[in-house]
N, C-alpha and C positions, 0 to 999 in steps of 0.2 A: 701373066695371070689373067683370070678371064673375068669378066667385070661383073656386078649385080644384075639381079633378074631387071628387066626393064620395068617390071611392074612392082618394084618396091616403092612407098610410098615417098615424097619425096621428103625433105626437110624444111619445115615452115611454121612459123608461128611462134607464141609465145612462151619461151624456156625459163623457168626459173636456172640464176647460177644460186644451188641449194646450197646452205648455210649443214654446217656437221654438228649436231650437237654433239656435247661431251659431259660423263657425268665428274663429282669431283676427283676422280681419280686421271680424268684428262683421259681416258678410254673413248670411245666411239658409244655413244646412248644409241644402239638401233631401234630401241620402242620409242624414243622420243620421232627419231629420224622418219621411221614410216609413218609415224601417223601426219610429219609436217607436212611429208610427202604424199598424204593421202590429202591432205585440205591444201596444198597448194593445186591440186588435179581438179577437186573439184571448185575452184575459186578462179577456175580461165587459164591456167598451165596447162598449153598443148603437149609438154615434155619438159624435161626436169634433166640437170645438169649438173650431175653431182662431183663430187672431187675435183671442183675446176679451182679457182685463184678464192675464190668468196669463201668453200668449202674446206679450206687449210690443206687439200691434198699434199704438197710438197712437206708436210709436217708428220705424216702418215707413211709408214715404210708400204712395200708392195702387197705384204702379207696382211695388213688391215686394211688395205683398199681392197683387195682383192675376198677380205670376208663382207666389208661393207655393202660391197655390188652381191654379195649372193646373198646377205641375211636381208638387203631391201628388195629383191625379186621373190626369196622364198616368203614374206610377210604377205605377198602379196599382191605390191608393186608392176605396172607391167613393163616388163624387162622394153617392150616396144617403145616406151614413153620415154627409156632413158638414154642421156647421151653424156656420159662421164668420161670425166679428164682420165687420160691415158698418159702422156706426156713425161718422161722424164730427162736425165741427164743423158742415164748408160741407158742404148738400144736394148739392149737385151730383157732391161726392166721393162722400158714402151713393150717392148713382143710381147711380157707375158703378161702385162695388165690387158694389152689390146685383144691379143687372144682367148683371153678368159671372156671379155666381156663380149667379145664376136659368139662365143660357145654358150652365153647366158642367153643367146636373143636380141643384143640391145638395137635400138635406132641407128648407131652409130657411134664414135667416138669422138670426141674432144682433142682435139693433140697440140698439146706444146712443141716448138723444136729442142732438141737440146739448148739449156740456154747458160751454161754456168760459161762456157767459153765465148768471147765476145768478137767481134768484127771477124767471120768467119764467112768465108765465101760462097755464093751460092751452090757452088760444085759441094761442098762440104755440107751444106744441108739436103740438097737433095738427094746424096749418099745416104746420109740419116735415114731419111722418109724411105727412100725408095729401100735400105736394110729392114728398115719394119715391115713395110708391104708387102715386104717378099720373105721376111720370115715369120708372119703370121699365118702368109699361104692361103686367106680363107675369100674368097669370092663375094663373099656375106659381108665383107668389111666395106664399112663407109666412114672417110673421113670429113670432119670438119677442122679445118688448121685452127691455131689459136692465136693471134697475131694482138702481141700486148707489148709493144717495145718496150712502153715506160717500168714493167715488172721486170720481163725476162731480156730486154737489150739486145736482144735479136730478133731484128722486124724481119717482115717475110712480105718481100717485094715480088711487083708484077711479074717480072721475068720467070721466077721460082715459080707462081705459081701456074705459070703457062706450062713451063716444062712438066709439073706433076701432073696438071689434066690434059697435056699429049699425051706422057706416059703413060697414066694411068686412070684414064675416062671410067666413071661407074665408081670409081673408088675414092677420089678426092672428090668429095658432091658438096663441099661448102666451107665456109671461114665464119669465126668469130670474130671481129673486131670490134678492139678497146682501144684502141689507140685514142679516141676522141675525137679524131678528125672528120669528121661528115664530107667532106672535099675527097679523102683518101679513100675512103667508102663508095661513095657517088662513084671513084675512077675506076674502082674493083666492081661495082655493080654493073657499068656496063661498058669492062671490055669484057669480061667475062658472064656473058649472059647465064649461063646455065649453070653457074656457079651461087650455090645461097648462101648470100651474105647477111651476117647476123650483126645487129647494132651490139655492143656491148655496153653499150651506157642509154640509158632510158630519155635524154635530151635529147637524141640524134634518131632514138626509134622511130618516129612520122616521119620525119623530113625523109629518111633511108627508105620508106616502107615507097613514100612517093615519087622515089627513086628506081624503083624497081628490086627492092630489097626484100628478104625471106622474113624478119621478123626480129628480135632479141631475144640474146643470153646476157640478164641481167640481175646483177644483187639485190636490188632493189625490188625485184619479183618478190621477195621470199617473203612482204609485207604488201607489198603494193599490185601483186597479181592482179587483183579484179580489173585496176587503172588499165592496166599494158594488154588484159583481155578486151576492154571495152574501146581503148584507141583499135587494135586489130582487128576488130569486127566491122570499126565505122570507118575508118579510115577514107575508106572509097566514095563516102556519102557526103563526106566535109561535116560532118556528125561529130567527131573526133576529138574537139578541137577541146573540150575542156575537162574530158578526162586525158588528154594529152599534157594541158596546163595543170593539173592538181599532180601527174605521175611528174616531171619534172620540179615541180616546186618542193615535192616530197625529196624526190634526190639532190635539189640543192639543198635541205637541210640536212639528211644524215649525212652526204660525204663533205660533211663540217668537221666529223669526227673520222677514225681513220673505219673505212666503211665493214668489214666483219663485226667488231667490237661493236658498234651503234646498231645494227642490226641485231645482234642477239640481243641485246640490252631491248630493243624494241618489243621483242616473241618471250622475254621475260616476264615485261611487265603486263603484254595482252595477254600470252596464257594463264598468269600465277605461276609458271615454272622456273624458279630461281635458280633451274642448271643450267638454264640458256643461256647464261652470262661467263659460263667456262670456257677459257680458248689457251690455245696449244702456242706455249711461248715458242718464238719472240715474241709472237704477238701479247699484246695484253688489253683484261677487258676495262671501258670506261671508270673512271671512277664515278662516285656518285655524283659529284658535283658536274660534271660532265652530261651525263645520266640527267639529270634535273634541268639544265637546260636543254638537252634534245626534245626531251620528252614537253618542255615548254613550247620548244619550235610548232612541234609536231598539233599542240592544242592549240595553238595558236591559229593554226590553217586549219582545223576542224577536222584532221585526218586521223582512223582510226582504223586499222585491218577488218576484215571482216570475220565475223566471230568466231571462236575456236571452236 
């Protein structure tokens, strides 16, 4: 398959991983959705990451992912800013989220490996990848891997990811990594130069960036945008350093709680929007008491989003 135009932009900078509202029927709120996604755009989001781990995607069958990406493109949204989780179990599902969203326009895709089967060997993932690639067929496709062990328990090592960009140069253009490891990052940033590696946790964003790293997809964006816009602008200048220390200090106190639940609970109480605190079991949202200490954390360090 023949690779991207060489003049596509590349992949960089600061992605929120966007949070799904839901209203109380546990449905997808898309007029809440566009407009978070219009004030994280303009609050220092170079591009927005919808349906990834933050976003409950795996809680979502294909057929509501697949209306989500078109009623936030048709609101408005520009399909170019986004880079949504594609990723599932069965290939055929990955084809037709990834296809869909190669045909809306988007930035690129997000991809999970399959990951409900565990200790499966390299040969077996890159069957995976390279069954999507090749049955999506579109040129226009860019992937970013999604390499989260501690979720999905299938990590996506160097070897793998050598073989995807011999095979398929122009088309795998980047990783997301959660893993937490800054060392395991640093060793993907540069043996793979031309590969952008994305922080997944908002601690490791500078140190990565000063590593040769692309930027973060992080939950923590979905409140804390302006911080992770403001390190990425100064980073280079040694300017950085204390909206670097407020955007960390911010995510050591919401992942106190388990991190979706404390984040809506956060866009609840700064919009006034009392649906923001609806989430799609198993998960469930804070209780109040929970809720009252975050939100004490949060006052305590003087932190408040910027205004709706």
């Amino acid at each position: 398959m023949a690779g991207l135009d060489a003049h596509a932009p590349p992949l960089a900078g600061v992605f929120a991983a966007v949070l799904t509202p839901l209203t109380a029927e546990r449905a997808v709120d898309h007029r809440t959705l566009a407009a978070h996604c219009r004030w994280l755009l303009a609050n220092g989001c170079d591009g927005l990451s919808v349906l990834g781990t933050t976003g409950e995607a795996n809680s979502f069958s294909v057929e509501e992912r697949t209306d989500l990406l078109d009623r936030l493109i048709d609101s408005g949204i520009p399909a170019d800013r986004l880079l949504p989780g594609t990723g599932c179990c069965a290939v055929p599902d990955t084809v037709a989220l990834t296809r869909h969203a190669v045909a809306r326009g988007v930035a690129g895709v997000l991809m999970l490996p399959p990951f409900y089967y565990k200790s499966v060997s390299d040969d077996g993932l890159f069957a995976a990848y390279a069954d999507v690639i090749e049955g999506v067929g579109d040129a226009r496709l860019r992937i970013a891997l999604y390499h989260f062990p501690q979720m999905s328990a299938v990590p996506l090592g160097a070897a793998l990811i050598e073989r995807l960009l011999a095979r398929y140069p122009g088309t795998v253009v980047g990783i997301k990594d959660s893993s937490g490891d800054l060392a395991h990052m640093t060793r993907t940033t540069h043996a793979f130069p031309d590969l952008a590696v994305f922080s997944g946790s908002d601690t490791e964003f500078l140190p990565l960036l000063r590593e040769g790293g692309a930027g973060c997809i992080t939950a923590v964006c979905n409140v804390g945008c302006h911080l992770a816009a403001e390190v990425y602008a100064h980073w280079r200048t040694g300017r950085a350093e204390n909206a670097n220390e407020r955007l960390a200090n911010l995510r050591e106190a919401v992942a106190t709680y388990p991190l979706t639940a404390a984040l809506k609970a956060i866009l609840a109480r700064h919009t006034g929007h009392a649906g923001w605190r609806f989430i799609r079991p198993p998960l469930m949202p804070l209780d109040d008491a929970q809720a009252t200490e975050l939100f004490a954390l949060l006052d305590a360090a003087g932190f408040a989003p910027p205004p709706p």
